[in-house]
CHARMM internal coordinates of N, CA and C (Angstrom, degrees):
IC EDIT
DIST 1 N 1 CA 1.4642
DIST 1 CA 1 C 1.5247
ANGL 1 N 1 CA 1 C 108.81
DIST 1 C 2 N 1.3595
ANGL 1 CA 1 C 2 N 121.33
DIHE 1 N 1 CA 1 C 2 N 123.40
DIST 2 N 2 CA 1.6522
ANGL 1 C 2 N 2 CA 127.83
DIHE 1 CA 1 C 2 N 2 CA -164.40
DIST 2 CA 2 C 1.8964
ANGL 2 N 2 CA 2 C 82.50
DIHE 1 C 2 N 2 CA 2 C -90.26
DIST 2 C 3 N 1.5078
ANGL 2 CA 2 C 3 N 95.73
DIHE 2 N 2 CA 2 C 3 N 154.73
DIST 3 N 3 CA 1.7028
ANGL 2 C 3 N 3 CA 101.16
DIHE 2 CA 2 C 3 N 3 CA 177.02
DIST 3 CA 3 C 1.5194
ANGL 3 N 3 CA 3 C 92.43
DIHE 2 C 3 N 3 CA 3 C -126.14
DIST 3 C 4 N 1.6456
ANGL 3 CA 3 C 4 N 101.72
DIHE 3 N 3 CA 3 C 4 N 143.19
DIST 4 N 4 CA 1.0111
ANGL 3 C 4 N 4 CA 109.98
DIHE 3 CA 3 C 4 N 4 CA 175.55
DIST 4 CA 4 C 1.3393
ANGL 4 N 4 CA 4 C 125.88
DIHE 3 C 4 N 4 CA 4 C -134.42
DIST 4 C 5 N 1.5234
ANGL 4 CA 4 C 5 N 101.33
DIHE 4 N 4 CA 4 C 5 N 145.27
DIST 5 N 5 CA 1.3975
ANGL 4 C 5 N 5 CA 118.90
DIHE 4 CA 4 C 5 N 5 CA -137.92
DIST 5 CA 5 C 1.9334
ANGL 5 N 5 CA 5 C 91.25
DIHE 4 C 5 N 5 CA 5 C -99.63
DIST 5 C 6 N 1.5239
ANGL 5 CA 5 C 6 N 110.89
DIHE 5 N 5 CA 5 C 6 N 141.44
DIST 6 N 6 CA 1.3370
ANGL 5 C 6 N 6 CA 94.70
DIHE 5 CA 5 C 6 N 6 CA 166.10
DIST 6 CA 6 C 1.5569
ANGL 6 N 6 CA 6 C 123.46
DIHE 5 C 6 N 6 CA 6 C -114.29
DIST 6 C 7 N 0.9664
ANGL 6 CA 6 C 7 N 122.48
DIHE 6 N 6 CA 6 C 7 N 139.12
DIST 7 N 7 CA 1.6350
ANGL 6 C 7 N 7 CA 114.39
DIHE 6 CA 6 C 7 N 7 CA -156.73
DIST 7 CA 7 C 1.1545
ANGL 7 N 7 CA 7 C 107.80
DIHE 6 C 7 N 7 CA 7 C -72.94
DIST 7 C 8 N 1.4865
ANGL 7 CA 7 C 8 N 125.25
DIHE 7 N 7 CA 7 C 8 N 126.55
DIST 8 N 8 CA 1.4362
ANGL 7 C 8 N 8 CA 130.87
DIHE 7 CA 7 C 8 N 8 CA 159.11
DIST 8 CA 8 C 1.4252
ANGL 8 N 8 CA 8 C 125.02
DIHE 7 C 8 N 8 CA 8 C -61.78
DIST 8 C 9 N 1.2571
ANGL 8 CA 8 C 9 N 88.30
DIHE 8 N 8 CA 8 C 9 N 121.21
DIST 9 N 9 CA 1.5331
ANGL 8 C 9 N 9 CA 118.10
DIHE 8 CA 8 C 9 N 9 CA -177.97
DIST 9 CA 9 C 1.3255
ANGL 9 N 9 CA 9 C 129.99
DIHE 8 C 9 N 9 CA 9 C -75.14
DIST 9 C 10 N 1.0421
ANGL 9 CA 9 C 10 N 152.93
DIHE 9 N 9 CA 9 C 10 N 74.63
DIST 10 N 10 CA 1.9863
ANGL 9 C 10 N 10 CA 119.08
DIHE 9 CA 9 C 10 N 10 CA -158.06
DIST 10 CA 10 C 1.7276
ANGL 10 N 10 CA 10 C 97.25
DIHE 9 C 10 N 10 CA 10 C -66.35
DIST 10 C 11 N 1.2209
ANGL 10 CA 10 C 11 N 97.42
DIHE 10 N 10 CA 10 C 11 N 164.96
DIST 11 N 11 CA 1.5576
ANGL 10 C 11 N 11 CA 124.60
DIHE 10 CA 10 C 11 N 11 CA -152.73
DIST 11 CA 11 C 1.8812
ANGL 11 N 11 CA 11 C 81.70
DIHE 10 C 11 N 11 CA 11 C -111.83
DIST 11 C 12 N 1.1823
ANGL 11 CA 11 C 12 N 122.07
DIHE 11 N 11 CA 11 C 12 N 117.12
DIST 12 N 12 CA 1.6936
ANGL 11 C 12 N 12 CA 122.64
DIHE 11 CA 11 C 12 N 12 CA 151.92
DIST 12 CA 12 C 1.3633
ANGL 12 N 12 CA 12 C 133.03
DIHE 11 C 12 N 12 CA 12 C -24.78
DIST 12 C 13 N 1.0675
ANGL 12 CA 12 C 13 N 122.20
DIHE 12 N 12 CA 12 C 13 N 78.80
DIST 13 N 13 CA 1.5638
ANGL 12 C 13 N 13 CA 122.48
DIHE 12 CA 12 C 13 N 13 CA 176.75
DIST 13 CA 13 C 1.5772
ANGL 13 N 13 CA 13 C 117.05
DIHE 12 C 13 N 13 CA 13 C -47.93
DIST 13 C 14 N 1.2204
ANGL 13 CA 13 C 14 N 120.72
DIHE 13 N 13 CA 13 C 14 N 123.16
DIST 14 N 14 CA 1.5452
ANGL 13 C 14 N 14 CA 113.81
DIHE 13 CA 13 C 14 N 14 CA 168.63
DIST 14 CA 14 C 1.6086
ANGL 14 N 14 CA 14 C 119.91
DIHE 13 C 14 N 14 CA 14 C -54.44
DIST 14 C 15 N 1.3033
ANGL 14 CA 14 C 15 N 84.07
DIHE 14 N 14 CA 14 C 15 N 157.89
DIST 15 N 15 CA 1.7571
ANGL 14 C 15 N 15 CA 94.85
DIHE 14 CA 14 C 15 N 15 CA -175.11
DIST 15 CA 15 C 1.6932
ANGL 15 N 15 CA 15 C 112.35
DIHE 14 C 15 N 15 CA 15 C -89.25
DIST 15 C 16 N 1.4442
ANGL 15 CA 15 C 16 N 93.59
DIHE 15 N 15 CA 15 C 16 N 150.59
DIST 16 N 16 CA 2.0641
ANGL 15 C 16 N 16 CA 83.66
DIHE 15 CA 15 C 16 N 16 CA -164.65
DIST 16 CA 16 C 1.9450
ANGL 16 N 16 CA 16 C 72.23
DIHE 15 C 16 N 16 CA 16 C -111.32
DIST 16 C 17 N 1.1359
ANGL 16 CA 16 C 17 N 104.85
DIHE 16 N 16 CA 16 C 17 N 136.94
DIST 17 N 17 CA 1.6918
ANGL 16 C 17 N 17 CA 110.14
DIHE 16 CA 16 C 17 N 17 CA 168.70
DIST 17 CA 17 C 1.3264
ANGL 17 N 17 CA 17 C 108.44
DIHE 16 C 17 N 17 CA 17 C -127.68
DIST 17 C 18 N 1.5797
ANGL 17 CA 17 C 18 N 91.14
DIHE 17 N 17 CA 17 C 18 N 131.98
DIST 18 N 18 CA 1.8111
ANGL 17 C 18 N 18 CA 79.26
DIHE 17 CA 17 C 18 N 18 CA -179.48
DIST 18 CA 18 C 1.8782
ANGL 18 N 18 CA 18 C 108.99
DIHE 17 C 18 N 18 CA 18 C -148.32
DIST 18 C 19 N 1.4383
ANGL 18 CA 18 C 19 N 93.77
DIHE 18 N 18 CA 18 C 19 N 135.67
DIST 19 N 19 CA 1.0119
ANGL 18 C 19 N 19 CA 101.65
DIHE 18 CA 18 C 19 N 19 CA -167.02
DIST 19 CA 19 C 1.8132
ANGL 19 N 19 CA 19 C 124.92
DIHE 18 C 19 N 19 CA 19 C -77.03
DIST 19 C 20 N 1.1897
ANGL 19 CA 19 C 20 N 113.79
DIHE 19 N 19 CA 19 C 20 N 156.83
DIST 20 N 20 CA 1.7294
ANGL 19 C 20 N 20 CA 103.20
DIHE 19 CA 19 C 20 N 20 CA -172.87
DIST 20 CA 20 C 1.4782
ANGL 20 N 20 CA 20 C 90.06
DIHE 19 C 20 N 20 CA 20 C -96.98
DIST 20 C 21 N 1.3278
ANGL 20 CA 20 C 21 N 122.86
DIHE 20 N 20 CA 20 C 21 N 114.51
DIST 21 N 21 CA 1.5171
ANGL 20 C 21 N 21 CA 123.23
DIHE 20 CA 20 C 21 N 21 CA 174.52
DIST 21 CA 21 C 1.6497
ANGL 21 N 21 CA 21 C 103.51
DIHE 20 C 21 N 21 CA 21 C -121.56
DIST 21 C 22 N 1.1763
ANGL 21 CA 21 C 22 N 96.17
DIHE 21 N 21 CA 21 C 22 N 121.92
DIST 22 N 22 CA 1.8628
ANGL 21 C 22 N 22 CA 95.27
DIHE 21 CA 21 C 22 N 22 CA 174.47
DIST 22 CA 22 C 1.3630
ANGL 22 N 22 CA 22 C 129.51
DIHE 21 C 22 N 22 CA 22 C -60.09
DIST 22 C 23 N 1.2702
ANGL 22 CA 22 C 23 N 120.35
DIHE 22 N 22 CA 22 C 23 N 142.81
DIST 23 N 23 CA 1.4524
ANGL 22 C 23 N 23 CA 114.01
DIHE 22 CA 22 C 23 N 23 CA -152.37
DIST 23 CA 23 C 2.1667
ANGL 23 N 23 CA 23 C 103.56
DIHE 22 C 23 N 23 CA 23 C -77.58
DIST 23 C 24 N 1.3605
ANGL 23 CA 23 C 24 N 101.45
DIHE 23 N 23 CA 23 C 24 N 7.89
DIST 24 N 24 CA 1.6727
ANGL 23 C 24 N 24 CA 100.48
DIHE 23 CA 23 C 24 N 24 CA -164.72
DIST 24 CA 24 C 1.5319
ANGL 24 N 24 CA 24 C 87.10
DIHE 23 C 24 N 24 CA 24 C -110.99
DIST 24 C 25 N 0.8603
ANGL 24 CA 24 C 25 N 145.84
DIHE 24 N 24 CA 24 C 25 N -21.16
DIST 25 N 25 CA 1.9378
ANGL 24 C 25 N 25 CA 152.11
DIHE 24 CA 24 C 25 N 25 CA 171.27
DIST 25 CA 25 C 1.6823
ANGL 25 N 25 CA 25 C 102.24
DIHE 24 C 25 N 25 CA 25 C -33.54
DIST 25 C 26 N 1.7245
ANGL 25 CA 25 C 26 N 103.35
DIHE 25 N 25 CA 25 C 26 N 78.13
DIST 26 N 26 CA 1.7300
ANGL 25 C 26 N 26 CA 91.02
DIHE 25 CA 25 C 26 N 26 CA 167.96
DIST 26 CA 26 C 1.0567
ANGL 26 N 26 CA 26 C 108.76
DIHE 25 C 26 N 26 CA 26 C -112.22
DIST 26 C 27 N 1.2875
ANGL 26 CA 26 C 27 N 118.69
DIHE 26 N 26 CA 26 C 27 N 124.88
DIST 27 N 27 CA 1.3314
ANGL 26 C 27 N 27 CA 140.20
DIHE 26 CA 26 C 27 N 27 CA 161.98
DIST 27 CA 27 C 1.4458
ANGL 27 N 27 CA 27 C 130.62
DIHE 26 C 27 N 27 CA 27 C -24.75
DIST 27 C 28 N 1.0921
ANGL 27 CA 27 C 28 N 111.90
DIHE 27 N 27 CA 27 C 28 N -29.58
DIST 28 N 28 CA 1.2952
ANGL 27 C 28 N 28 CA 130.34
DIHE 27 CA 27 C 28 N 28 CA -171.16
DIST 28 CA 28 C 1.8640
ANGL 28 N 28 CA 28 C 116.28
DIHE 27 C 28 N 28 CA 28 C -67.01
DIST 28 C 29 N 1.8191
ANGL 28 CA 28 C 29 N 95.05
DIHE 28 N 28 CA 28 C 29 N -32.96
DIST 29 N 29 CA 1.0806
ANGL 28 C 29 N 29 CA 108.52
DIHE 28 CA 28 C 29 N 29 CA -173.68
DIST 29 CA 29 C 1.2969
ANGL 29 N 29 CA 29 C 122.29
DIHE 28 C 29 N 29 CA 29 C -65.63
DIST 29 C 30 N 1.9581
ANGL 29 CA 29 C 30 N 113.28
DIHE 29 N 29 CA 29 C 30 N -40.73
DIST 30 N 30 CA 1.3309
ANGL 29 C 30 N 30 CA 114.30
DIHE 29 CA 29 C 30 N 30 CA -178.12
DIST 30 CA 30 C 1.5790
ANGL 30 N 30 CA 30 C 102.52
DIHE 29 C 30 N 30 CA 30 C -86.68
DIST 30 C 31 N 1.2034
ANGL 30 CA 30 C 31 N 123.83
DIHE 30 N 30 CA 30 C 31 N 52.58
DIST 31 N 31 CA 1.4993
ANGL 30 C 31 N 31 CA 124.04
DIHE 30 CA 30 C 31 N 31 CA 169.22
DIST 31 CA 31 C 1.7360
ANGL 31 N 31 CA 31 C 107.15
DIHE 30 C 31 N 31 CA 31 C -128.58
DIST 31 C 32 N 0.9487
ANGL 31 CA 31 C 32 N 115.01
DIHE 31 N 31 CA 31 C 32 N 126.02
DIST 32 N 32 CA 1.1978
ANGL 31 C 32 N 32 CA 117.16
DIHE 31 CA 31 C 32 N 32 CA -174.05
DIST 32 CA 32 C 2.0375
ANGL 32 N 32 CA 32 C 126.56
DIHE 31 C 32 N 32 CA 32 C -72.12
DIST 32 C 33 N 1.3089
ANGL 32 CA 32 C 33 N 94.48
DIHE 32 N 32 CA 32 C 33 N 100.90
DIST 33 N 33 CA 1.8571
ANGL 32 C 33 N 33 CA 97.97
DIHE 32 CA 32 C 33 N 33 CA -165.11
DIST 33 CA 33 C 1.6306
ANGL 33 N 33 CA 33 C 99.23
DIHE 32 C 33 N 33 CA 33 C -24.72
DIST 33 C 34 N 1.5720
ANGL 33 CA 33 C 34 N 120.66
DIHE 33 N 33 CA 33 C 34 N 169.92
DIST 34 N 34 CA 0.9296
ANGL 33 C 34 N 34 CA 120.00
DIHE 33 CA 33 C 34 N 34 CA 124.13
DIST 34 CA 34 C 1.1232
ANGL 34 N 34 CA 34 C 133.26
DIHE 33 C 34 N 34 CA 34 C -73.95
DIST 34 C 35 N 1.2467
ANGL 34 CA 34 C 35 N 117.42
DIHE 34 N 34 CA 34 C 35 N 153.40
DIST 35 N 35 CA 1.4836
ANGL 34 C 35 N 35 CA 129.41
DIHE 34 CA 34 C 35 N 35 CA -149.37
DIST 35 CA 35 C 1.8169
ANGL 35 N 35 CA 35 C 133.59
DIHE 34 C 35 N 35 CA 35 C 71.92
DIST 35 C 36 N 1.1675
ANGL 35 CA 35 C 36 N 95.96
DIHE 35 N 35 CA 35 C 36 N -5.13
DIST 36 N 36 CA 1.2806
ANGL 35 C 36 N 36 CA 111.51
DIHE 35 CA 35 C 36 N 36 CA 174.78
DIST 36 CA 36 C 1.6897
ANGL 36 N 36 CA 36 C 129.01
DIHE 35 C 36 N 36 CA 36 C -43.05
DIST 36 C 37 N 1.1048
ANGL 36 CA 36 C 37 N 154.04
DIHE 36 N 36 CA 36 C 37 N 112.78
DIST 37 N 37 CA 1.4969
ANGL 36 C 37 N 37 CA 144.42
DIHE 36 CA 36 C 37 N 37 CA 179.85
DIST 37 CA 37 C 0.9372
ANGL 37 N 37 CA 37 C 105.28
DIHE 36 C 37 N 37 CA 37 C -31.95
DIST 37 C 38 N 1.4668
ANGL 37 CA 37 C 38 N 136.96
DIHE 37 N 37 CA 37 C 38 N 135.30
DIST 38 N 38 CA 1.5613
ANGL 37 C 38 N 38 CA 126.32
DIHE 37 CA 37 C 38 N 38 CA 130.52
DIST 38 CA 38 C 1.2095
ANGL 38 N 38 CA 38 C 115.22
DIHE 37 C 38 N 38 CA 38 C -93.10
DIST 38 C 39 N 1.9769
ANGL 38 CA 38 C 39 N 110.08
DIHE 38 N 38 CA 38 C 39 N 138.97
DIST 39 N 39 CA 1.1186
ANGL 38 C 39 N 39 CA 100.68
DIHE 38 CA 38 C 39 N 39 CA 172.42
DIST 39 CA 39 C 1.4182
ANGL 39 N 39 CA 39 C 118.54
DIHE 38 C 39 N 39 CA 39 C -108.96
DIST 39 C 40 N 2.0775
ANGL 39 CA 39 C 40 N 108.99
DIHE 39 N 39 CA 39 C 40 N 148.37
DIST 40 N 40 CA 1.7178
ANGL 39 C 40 N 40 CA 99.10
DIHE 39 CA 39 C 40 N 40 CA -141.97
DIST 40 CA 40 C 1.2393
ANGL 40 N 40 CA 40 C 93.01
DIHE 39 C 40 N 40 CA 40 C -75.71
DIST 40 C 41 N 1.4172
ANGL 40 CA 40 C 41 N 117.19
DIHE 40 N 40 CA 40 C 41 N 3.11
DIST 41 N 41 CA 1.9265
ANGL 40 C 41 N 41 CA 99.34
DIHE 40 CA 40 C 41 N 41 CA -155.56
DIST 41 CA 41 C 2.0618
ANGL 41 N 41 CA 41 C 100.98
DIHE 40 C 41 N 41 CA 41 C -95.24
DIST 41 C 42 N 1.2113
ANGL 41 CA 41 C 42 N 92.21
DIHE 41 N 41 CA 41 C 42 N -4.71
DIST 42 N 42 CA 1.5901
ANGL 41 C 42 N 42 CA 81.33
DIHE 41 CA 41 C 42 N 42 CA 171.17
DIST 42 CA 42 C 1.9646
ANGL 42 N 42 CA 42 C 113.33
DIHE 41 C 42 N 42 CA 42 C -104.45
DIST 42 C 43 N 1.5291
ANGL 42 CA 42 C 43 N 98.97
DIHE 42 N 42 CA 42 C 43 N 23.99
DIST 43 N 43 CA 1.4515
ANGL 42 C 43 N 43 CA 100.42
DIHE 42 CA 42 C 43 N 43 CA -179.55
DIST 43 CA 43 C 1.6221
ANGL 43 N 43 CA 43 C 101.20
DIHE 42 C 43 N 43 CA 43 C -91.40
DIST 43 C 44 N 1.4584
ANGL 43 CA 43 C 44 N 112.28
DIHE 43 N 43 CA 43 C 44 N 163.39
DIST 44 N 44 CA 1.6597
ANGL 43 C 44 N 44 CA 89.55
DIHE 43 CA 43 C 44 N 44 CA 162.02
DIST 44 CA 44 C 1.3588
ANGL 44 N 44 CA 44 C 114.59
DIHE 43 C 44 N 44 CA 44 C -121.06
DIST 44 C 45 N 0.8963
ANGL 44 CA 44 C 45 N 124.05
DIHE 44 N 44 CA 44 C 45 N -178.75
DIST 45 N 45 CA 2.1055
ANGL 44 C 45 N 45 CA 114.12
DIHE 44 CA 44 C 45 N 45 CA -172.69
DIST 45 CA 45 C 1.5372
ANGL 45 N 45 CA 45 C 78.89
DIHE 44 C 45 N 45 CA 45 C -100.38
DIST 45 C 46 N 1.3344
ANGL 45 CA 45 C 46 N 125.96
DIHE 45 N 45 CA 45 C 46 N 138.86
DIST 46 N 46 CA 1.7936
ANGL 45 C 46 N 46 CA 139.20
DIHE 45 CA 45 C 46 N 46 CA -159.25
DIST 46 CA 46 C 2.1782
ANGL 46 N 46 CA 46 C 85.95
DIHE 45 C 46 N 46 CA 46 C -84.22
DIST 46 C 47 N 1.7122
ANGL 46 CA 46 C 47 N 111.12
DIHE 46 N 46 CA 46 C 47 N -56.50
DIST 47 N 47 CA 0.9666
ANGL 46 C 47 N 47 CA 125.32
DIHE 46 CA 46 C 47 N 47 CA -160.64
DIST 47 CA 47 C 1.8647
ANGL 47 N 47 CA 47 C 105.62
DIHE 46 C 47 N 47 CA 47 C -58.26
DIST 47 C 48 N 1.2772
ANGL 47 CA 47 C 48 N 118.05
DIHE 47 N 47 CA 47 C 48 N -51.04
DIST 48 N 48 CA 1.5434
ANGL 47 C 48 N 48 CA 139.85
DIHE 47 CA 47 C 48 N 48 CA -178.78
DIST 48 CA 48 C 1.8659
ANGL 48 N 48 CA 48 C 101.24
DIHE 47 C 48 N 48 CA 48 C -61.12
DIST 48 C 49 N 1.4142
ANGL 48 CA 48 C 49 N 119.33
DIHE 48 N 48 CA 48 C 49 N -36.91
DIST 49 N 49 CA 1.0292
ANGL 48 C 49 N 49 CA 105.49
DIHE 48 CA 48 C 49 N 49 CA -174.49
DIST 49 CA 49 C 1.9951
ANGL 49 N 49 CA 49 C 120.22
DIHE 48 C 49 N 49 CA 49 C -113.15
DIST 49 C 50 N 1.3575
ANGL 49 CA 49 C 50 N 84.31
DIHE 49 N 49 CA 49 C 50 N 19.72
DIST 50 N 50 CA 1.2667
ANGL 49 C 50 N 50 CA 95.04
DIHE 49 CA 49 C 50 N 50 CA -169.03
DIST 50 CA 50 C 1.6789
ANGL 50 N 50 CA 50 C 105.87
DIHE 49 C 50 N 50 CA 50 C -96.66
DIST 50 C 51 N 1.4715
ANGL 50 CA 50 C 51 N 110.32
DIHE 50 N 50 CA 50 C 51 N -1.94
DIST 51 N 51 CA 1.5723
ANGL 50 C 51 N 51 CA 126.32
DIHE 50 CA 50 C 51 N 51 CA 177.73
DIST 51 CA 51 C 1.2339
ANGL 51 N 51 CA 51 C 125.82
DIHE 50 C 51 N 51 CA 51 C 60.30
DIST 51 C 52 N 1.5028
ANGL 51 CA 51 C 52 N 115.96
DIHE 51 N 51 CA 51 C 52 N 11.57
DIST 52 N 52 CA 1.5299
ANGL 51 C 52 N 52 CA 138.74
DIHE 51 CA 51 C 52 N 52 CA 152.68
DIST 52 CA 52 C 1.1097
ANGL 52 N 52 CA 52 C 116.57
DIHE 51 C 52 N 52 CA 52 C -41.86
DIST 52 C 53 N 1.8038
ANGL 52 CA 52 C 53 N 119.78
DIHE 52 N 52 CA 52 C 53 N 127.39
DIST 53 N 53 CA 2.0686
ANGL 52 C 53 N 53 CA 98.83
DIHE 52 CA 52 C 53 N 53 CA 163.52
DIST 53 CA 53 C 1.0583
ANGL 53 N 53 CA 53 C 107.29
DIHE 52 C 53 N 53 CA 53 C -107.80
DIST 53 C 54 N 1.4387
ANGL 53 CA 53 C 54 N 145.69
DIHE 53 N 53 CA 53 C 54 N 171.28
DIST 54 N 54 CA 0.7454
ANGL 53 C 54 N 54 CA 142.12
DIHE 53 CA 53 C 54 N 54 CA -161.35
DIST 54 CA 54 C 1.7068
ANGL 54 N 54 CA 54 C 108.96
DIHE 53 C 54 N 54 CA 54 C -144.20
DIST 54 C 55 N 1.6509
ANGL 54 CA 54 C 55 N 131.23
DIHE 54 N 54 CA 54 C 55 N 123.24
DIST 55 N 55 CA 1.6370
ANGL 54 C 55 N 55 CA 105.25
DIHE 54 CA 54 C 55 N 55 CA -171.54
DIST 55 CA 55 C 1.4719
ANGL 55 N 55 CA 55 C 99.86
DIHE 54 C 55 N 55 CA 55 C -88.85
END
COOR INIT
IC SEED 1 N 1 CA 1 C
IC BUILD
């Protein structure tokens, strides 16, 4: 009776990724305070740009 051997494989290790993030990056900043201005001209009217006509 021949024995058979099964070939070892290595198994894929996951990847560790890591990002270079600067230690001064607060988050807080790109959030808009309350109370903050909005300005209207970067809003868009949903209806005007949605290319609908309407009679």
């Amino acid at each position: 009776m021949q024995e058979i051997r099964a070939r070892a494989t290595p198994r894929p290790r996951a990847a560790l990724v890591v990002a270079d993030v600067p230690e001064d990056l607060d988050e807080s900043e790109s959030e808009p305070e309350v109370g903050d201005d909005i300005d209207e001209d970067d809003l868009e009217d949903p209806i005007s740009s949605s290319g609908a006509e309407f009679d």
